[in-house]
Biotite code that builds the C-alpha atoms (Angstrom):
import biotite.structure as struc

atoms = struc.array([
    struc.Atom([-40.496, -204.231, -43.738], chain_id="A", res_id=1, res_name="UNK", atom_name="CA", element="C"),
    struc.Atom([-38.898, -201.167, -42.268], chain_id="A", res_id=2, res_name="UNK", atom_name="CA", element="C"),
    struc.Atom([-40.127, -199.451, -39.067], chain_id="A", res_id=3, res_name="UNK", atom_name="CA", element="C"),
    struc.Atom([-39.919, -195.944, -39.490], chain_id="A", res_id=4, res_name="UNK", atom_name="CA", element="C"),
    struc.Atom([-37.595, -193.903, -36.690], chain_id="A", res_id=5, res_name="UNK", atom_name="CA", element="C"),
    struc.Atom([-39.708, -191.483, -34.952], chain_id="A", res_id=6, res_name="UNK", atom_name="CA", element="C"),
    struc.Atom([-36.780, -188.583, -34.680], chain_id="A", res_id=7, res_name="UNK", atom_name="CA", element="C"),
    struc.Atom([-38.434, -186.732, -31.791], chain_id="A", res_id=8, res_name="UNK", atom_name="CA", element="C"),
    struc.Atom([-37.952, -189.814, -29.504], chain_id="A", res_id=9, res_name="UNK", atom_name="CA", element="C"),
    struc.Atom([-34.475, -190.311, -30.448], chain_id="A", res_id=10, res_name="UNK", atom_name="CA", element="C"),
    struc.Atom([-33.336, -186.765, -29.520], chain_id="A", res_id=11, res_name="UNK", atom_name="CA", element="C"),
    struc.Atom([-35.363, -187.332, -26.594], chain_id="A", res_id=12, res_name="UNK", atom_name="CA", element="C"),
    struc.Atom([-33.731, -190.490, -25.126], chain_id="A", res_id=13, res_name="UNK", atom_name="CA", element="C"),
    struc.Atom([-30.146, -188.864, -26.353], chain_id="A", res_id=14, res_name="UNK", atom_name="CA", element="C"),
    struc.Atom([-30.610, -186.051, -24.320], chain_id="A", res_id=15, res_name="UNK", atom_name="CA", element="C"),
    struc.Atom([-31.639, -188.009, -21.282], chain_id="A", res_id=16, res_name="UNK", atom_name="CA", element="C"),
    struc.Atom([-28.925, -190.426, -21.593], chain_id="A", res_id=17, res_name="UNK", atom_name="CA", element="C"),
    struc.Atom([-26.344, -187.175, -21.091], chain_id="A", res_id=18, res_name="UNK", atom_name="CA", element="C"),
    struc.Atom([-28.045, -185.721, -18.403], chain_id="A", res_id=19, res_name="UNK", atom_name="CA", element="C"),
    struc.Atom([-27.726, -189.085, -16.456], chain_id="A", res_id=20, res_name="UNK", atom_name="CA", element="C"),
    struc.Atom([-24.237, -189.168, -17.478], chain_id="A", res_id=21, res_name="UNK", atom_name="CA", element="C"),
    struc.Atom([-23.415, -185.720, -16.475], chain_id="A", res_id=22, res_name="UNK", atom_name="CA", element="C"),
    struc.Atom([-25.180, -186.311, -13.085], chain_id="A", res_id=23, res_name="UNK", atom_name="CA", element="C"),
    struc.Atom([-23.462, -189.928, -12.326], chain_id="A", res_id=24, res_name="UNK", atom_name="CA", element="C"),
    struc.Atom([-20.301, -188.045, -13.275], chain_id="A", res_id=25, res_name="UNK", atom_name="CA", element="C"),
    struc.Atom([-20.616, -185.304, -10.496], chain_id="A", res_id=26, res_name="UNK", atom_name="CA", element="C"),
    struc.Atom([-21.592, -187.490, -7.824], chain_id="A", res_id=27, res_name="UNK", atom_name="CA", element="C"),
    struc.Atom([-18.515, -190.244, -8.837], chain_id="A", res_id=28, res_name="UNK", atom_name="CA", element="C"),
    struc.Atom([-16.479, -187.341, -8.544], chain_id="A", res_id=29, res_name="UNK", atom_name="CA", element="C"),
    struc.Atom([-17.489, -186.498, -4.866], chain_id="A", res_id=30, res_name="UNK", atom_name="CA", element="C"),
    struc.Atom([-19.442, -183.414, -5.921], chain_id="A", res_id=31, res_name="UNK", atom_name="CA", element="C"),
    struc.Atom([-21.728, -181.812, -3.511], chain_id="A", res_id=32, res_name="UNK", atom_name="CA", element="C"),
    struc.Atom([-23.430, -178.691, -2.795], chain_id="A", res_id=33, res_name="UNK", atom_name="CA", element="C"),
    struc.Atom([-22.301, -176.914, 0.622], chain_id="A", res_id=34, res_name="UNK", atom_name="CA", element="C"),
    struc.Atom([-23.920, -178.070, 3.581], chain_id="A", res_id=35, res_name="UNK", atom_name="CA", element="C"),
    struc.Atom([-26.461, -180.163, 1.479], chain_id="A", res_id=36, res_name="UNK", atom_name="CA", element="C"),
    struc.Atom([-25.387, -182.956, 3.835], chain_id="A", res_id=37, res_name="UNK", atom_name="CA", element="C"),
    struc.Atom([-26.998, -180.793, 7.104], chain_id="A", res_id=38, res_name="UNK", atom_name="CA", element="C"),
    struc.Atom([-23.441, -180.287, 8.413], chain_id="A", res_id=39, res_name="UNK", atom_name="CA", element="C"),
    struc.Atom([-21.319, -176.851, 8.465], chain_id="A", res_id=40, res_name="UNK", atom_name="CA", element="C"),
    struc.Atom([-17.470, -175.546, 9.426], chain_id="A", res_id=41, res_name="UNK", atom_name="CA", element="C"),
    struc.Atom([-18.530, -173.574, 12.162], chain_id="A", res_id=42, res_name="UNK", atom_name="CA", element="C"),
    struc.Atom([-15.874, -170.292, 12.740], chain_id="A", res_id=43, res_name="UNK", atom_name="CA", element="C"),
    struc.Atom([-15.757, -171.010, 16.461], chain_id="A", res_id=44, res_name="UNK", atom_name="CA", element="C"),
    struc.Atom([-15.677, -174.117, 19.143], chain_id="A", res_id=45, res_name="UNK", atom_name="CA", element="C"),
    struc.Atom([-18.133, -172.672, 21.304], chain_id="A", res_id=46, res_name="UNK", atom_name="CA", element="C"),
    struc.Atom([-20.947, -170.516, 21.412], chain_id="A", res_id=47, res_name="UNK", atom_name="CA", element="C"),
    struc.Atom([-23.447, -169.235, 23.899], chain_id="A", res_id=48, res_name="UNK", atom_name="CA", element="C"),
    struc.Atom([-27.001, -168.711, 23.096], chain_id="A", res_id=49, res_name="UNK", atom_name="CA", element="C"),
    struc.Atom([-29.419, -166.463, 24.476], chain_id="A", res_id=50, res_name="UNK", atom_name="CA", element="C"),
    struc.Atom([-32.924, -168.063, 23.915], chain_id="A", res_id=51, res_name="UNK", atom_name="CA", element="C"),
    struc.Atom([-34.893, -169.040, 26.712], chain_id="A", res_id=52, res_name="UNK", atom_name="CA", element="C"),
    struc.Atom([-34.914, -172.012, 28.098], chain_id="A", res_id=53, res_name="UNK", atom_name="CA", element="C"),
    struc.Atom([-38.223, -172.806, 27.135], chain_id="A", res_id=54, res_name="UNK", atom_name="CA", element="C"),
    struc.Atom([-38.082, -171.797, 23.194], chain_id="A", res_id=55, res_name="UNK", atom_name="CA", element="C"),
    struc.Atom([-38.555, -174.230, 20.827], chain_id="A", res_id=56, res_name="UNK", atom_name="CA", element="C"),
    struc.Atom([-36.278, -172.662, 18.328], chain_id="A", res_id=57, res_name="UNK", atom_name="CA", element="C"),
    struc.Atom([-33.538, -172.408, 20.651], chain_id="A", res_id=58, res_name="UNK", atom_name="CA", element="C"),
    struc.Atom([-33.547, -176.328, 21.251], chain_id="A", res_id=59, res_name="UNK", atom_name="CA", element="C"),
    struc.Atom([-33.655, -177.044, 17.981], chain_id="A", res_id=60, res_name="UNK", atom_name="CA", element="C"),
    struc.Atom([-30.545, -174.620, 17.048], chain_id="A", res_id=61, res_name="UNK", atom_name="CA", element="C"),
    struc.Atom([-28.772, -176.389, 19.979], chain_id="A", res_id=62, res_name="UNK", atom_name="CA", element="C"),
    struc.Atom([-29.357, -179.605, 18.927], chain_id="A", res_id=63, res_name="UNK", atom_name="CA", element="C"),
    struc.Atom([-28.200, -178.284, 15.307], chain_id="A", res_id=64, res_name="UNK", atom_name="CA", element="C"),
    struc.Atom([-24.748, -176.758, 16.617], chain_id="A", res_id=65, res_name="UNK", atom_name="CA", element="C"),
    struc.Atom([-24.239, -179.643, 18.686], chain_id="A", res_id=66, res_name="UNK", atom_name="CA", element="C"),
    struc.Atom([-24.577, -181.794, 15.909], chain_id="A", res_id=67, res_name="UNK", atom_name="CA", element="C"),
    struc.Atom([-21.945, -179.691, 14.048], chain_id="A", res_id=68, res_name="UNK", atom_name="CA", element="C"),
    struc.Atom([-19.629, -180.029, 16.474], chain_id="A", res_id=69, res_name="UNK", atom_name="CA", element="C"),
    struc.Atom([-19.947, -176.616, 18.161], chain_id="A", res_id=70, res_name="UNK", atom_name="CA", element="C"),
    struc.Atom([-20.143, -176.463, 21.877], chain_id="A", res_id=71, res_name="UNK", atom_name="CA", element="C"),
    struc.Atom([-22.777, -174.805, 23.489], chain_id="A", res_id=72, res_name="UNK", atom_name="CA", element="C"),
    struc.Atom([-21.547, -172.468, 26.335], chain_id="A", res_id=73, res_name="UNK", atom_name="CA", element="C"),
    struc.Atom([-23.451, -171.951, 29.626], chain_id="A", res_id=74, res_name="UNK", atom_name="CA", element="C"),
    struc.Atom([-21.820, -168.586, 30.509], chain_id="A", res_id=75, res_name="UNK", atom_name="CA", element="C"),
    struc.Atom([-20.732, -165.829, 27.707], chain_id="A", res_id=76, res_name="UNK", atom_name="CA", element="C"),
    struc.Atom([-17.889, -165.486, 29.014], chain_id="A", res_id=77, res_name="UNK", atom_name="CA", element="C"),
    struc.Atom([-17.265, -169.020, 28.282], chain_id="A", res_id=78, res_name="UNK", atom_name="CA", element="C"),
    struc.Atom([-17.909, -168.961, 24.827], chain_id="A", res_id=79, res_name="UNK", atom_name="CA", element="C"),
    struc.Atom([-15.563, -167.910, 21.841], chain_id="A", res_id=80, res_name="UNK", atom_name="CA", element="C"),
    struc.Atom([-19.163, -166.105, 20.488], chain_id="A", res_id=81, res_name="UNK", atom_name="CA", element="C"),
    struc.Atom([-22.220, -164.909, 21.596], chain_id="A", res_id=82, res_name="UNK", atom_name="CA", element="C"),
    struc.Atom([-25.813, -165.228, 19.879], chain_id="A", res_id=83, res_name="UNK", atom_name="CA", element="C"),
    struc.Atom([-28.049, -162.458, 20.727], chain_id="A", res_id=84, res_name="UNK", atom_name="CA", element="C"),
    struc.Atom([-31.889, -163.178, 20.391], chain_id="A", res_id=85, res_name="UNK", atom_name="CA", element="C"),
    struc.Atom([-33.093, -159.198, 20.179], chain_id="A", res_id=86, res_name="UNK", atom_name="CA", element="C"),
    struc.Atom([-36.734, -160.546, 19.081], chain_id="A", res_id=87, res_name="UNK", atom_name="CA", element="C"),
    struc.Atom([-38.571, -163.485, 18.141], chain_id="A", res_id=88, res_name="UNK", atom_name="CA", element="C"),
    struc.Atom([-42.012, -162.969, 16.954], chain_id="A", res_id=89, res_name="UNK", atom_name="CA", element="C"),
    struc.Atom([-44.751, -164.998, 15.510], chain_id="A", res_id=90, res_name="UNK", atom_name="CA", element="C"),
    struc.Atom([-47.915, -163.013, 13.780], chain_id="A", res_id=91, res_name="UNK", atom_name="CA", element="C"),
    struc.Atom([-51.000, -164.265, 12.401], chain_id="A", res_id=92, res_name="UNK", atom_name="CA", element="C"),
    struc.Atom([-52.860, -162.175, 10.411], chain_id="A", res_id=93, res_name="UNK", atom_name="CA", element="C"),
    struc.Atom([-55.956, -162.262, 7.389], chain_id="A", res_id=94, res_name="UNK", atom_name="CA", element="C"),
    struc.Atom([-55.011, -162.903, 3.935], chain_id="A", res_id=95, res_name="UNK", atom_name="CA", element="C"),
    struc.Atom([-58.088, -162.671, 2.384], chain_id="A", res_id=96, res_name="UNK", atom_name="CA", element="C"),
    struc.Atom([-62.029, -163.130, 2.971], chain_id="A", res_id=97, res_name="UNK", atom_name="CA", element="C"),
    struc.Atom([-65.165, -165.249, 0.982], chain_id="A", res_id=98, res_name="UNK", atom_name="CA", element="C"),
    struc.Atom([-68.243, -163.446, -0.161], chain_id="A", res_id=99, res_name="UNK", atom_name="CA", element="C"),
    struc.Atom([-69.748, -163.568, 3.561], chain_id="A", res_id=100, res_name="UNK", atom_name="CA", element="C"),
    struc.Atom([-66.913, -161.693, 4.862], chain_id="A", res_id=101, res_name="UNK", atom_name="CA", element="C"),
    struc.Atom([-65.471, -164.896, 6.478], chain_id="A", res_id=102, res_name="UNK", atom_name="CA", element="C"),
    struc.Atom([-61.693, -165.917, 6.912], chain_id="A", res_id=103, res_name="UNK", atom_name="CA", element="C"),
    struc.Atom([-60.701, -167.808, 3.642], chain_id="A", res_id=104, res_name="UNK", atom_name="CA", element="C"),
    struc.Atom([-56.849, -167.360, 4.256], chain_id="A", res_id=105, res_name="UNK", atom_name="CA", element="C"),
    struc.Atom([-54.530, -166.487, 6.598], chain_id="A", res_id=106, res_name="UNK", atom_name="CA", element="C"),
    struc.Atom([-50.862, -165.092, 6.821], chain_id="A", res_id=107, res_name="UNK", atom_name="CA", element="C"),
    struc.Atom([-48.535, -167.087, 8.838], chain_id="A", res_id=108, res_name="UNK", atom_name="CA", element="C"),
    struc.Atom([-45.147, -165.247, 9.465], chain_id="A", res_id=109, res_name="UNK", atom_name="CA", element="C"),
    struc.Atom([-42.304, -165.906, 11.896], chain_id="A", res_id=110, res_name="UNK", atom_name="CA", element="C"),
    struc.Atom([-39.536, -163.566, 12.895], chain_id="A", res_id=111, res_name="UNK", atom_name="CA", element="C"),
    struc.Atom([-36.627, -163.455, 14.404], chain_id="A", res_id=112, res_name="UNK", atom_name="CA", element="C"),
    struc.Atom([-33.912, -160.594, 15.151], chain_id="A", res_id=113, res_name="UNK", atom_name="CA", element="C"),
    struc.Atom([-30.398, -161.434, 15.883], chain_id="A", res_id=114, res_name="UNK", atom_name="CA", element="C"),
    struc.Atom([-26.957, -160.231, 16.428], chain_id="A", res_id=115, res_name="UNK", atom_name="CA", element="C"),
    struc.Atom([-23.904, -162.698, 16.808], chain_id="A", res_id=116, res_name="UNK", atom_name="CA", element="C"),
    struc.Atom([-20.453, -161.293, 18.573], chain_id="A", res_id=117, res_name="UNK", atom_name="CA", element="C"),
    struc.Atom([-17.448, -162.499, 19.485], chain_id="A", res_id=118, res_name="UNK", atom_name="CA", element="C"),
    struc.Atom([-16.093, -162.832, 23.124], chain_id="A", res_id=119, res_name="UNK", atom_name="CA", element="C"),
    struc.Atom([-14.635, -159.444, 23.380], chain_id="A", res_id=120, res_name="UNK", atom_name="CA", element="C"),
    struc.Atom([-18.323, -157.740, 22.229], chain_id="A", res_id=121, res_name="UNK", atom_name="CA", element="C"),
    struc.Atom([-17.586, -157.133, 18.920], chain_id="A", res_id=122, res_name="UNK", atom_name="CA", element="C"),
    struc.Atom([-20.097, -157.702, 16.515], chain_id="A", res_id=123, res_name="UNK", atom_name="CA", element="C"),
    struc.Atom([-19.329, -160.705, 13.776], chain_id="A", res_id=124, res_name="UNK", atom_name="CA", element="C"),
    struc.Atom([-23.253, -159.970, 12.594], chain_id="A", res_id=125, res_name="UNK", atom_name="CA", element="C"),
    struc.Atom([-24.676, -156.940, 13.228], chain_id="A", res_id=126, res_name="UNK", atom_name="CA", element="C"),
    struc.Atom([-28.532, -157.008, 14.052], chain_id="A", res_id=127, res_name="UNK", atom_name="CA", element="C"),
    struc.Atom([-30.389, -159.363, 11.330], chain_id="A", res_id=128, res_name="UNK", atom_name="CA", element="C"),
    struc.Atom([-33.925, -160.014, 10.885], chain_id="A", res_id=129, res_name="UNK", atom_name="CA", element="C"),
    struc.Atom([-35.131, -163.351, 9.006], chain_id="A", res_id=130, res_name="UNK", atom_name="CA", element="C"),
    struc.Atom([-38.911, -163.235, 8.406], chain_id="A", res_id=131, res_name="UNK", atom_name="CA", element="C"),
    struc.Atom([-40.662, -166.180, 7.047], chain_id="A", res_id=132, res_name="UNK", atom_name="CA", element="C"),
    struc.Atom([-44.240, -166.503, 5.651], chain_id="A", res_id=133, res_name="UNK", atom_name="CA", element="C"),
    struc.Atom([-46.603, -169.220, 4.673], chain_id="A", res_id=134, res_name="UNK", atom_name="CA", element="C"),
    struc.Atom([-50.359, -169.117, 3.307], chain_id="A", res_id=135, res_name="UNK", atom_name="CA", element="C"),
    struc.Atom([-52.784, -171.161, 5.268], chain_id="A", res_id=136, res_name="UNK", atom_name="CA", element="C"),
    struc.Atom([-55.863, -171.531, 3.704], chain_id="A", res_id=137, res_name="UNK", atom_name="CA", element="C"),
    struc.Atom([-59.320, -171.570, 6.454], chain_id="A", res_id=138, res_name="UNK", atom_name="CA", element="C"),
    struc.Atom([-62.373, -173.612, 6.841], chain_id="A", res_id=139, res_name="UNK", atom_name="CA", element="C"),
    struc.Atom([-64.256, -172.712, 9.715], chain_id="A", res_id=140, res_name="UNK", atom_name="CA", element="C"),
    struc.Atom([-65.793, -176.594, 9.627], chain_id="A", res_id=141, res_name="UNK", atom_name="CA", element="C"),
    struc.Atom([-62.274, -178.285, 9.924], chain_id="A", res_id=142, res_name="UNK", atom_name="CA", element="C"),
    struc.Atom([-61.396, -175.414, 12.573], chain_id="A", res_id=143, res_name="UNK", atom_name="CA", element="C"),
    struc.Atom([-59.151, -178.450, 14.636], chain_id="A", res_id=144, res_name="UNK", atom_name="CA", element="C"),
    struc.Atom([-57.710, -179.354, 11.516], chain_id="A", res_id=145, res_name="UNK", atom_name="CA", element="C"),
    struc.Atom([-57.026, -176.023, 10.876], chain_id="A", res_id=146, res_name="UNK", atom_name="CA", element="C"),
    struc.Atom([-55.294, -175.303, 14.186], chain_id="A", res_id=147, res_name="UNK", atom_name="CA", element="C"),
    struc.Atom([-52.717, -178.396, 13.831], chain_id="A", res_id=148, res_name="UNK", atom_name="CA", element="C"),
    struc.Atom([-52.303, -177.366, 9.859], chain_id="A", res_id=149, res_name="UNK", atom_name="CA", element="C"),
    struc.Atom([-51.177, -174.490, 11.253], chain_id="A", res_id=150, res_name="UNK", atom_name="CA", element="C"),
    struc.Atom([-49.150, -175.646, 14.453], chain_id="A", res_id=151, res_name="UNK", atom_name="CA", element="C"),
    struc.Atom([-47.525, -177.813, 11.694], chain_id="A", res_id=152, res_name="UNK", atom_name="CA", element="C"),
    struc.Atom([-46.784, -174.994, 9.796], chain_id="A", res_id=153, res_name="UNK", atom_name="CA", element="C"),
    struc.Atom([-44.490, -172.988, 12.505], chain_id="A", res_id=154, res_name="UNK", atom_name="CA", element="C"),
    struc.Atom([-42.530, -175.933, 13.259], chain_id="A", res_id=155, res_name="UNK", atom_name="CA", element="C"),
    struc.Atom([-41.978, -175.977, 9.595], chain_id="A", res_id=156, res_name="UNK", atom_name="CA", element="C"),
    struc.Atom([-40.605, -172.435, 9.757], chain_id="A", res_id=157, res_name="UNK", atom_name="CA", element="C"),
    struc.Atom([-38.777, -173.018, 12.434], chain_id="A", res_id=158, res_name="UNK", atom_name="CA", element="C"),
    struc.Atom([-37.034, -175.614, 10.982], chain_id="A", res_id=159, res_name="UNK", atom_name="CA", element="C"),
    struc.Atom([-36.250, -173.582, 7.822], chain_id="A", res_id=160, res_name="UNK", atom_name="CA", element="C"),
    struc.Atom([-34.798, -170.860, 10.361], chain_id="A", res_id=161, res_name="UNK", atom_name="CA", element="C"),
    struc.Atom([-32.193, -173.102, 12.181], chain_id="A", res_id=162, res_name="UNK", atom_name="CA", element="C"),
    struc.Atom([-30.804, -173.750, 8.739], chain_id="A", res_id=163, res_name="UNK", atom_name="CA", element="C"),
    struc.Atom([-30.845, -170.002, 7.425], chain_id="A", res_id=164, res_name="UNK", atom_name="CA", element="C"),
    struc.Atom([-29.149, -169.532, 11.156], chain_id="A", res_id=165, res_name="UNK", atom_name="CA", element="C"),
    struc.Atom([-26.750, -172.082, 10.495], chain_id="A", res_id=166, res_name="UNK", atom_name="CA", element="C"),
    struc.Atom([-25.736, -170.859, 7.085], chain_id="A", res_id=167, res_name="UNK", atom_name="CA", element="C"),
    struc.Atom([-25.107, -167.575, 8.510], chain_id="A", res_id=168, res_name="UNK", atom_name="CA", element="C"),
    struc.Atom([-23.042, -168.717, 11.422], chain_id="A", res_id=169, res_name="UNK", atom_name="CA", element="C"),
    struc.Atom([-20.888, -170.952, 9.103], chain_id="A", res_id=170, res_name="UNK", atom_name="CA", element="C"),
    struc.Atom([-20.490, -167.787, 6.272], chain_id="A", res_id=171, res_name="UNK", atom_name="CA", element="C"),
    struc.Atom([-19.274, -165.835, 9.216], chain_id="A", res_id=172, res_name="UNK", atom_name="CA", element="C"),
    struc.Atom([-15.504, -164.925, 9.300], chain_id="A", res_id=173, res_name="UNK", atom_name="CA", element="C"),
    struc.Atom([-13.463, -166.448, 12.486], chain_id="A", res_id=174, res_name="UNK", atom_name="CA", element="C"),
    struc.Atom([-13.121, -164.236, 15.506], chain_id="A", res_id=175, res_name="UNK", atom_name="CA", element="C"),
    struc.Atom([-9.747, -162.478, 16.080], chain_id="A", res_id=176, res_name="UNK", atom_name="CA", element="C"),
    struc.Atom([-7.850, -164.105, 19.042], chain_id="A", res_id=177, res_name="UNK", atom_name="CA", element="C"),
])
C-alpha cells in the first residue's frame, strides 16, 4: 500500500531546511549585524558629558561608554569631545478617554536635545532631538499598578535612548587633531 505525498508539506519542510542552512551559514561565517553585540568603535578616547549628576540617563550612558572603552572626562577641556545636554524632557499627556470622560490611555514621551563637539568647539553633531513615545493604557482601580507600569516604561525609553546615543556617537566622523 502506498501512502500518498502530501506536496504542500514537502515544499514546506524544503523551504525550512534552506532557511536554516542559509542562517547556520552566516553565523559559521562570523556574520553579524553592527553593534548587535552592545559594543561600538567609538571616534574618540575620551569624552565629557554634561548631564547632571543626578540623571538617570546620564549614568546609564556612562556606564555604556565606559563599557565601550571610552573614557569619561571630568573637565572639557580634558576630553577629545564634548556632549552637550541642551534639554531633557519627559511629558505625560491623554491619549484618549471612556464614555464617562475618564482617562483610558495615556501618552508617554521622552526627549532629549543634544549637540556633541570636539575639543576645539566645533560641532561633530549639531543640535539633535530624539523623542520617544509609548501608549500606556489606564485603570483608575490598579492606579499603583499603573504608576510602576509606567515608571517601568521610562526606564524602558531610556534604555532605548543610550543605544540611539551610542549609535550616533559611533556613526560620527573622528575629530581633526
Amino acid at each position: 500500500m502506498r501512502v500518498p505525498i502530501n506536496k504542500k508539506v514537502v515544499r514546506t519542510a524544503q523551504l525550512a531546511t534552506a532557511a536554516l542552512l542559509i542562517a547556520s551559514t552566516l553565523t559559521a561565517c562570523g556574520f553579524q549585524l553592527r553593534g548587535s553585540n552592545g559594543s561600538y568603535t567609538m571616534p574618540f578616547h575620551s569624552l565629557y558629558l554634561t548631564f547632571p549628576d543626578t540623571s538617570p540617563l546620564g549614568t546609564e550612558l556612562k556606564r555604556n561608554l565606559r563599557a565601550g572603552k571610552v573614557a569619561i572626562a571630568d573637565k572639557p577641556e580634558a576630553a577629545e569631545a564634548q556632549f552637550v545636554v541642551l534639554s531633557e524632557n519627559r511629558g505625560k499627556s491623554i491619549l484618549s478617554l471612556n464614555s464617562l470622560g475618564r482617562v483610558r490611555e495615556y501618552l508617554l514621551s521622552y526627549t532629549l536635545t543634544f549637540a556633541v563637539r570636539d575639543s576645539k568647539g566645533v560641532e561633530l553633531l549639531p543640535a539633535t532631538e530624539i523623542t520617544l513615545r509609548r501608549n500606556m493604557a489606564f485603570d483608575e482601580t490598579q492606579v499603583l499598578a499603573k504608576e510602576s507600569e509606567e515608571a517601568l516604561l521610562y526606564r524602558d525609553m531610556q534604555a532605548d535612548l543610550v543605544q540611539q546615543i551610542m549609535r550616533r556617537l559611533a556613526a560620527l566622523k573622528p575629530p581633526a587633531k
